[in-house]
C-alpha positions, 0 to 999 in steps of 0.5 A: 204466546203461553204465559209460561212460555213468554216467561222461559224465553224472558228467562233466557233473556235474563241469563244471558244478560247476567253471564255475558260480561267477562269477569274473573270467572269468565277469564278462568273458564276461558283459560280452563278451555284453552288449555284443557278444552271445550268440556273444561270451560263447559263444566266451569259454565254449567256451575255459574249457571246453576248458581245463577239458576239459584239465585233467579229461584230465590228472586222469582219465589220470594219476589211473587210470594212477598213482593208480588202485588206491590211490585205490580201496582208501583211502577216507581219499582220499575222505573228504579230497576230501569235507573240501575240497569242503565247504570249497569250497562254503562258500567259494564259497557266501559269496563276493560277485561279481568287481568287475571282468573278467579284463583281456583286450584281445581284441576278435574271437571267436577273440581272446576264445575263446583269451584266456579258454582261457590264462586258465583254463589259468593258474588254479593253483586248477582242476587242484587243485580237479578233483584234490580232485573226482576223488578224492572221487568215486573216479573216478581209478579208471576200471578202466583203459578208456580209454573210460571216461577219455574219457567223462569228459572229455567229460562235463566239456567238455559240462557247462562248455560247457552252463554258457556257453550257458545264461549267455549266453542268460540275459544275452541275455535280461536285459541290464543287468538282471543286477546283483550279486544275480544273481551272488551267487546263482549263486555259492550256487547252484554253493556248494550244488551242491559241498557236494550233491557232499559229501554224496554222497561221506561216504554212500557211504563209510557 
């Protein structure tokens, strides 16, 4: 596989794992689709998505640029990224659904696209969890291509944004017959998907 295209598909990977999780900012997208449709939900997705793609474009850059020789000749990095993705996913595998929507008072489409970005941007937790992802993973080390840095972030915002897409055409879809069940179950999913991730990793350091 092309070296930039294996990091693309790692991307859509990475961006899926990370958008997964119904959190408050799942809720209110799903909330803004059921009641005023799929482009509502969309427009809430696609400003989580670009927040993500910022912060995986901070990770990426700053990781190969600083970071990048050390990170790829230390697996202890890599083993500690393994440790907290393990926990990550078993937290997220347990966690129940968000009781109430991140409060936003924006009603239009450009009011819930930027709404929902500042939120995910005011999330201390993302850049730390893509910081974890990216050192398991070793991809701080992109052999200094920026076409390769690029490709990954790319394949971040590619995989969140799909993530959106989908949720809102399933809501759509389902409406009010989307309880908590369902959430919980996409939480254990995205739970499972991350400790995969996990695995991944402790075998390629064996």
């Amino acid at each position: 596989m092309n070296v930039d295209l294996a990091f693309f598909v790692k991307g859509i990977l990475l961006g899926l794992s990370i958008a997964a999780p119904v959190g408050p900012i799942g809720v209110l997208c799903i909330r803004r689709t059921i009641a005023y449709g799929f482009f509502a939900g969309l427009a809430g997705g696609l400003g989580t998505a670009l927040a993500d793609a910022f912060y995986a474009a901070l990770a990426a850059f700053g990781f190969s640029a600083v970071l990048g020789d050390m990170i790829s000749g230390n697996p202890w990095f890599r083993i500690a990224g393994a440790a907290f993705l393990f926990w990550l996913g078993w937290k997220t595998w347990n966690a129940g659904p968000a009781e109430r929507e991140a409060k936003v008072s924006a009603r239009t489409l450009a009011g819930t696209f930027v709404a929902t970005f500042a939120l995910t941007l005011a999330n201390p937790s993302t850049i730390a969890t893509f910081a974890a992802l990216f050192l398991a993973m070793g991809l701080g080390d992109t052999g200094g291509s920026h076409d390769a840095g690029v490709a990954l972030v790319a394949g971040v915002f590619s995989g969140s944004l799909l993530w959106w897409i989908v949720l809102s055409t399933a809501v759509v879809a389902v409406r009010e017959r989307l309880g908590a069940r369902a959430m919980v179950m996409i939480n254990r999913g995205a739970g499972a998907l991350l400790i995969g991730f996990g695995l991944w990793v402790v075998a390629g350091i064996l």
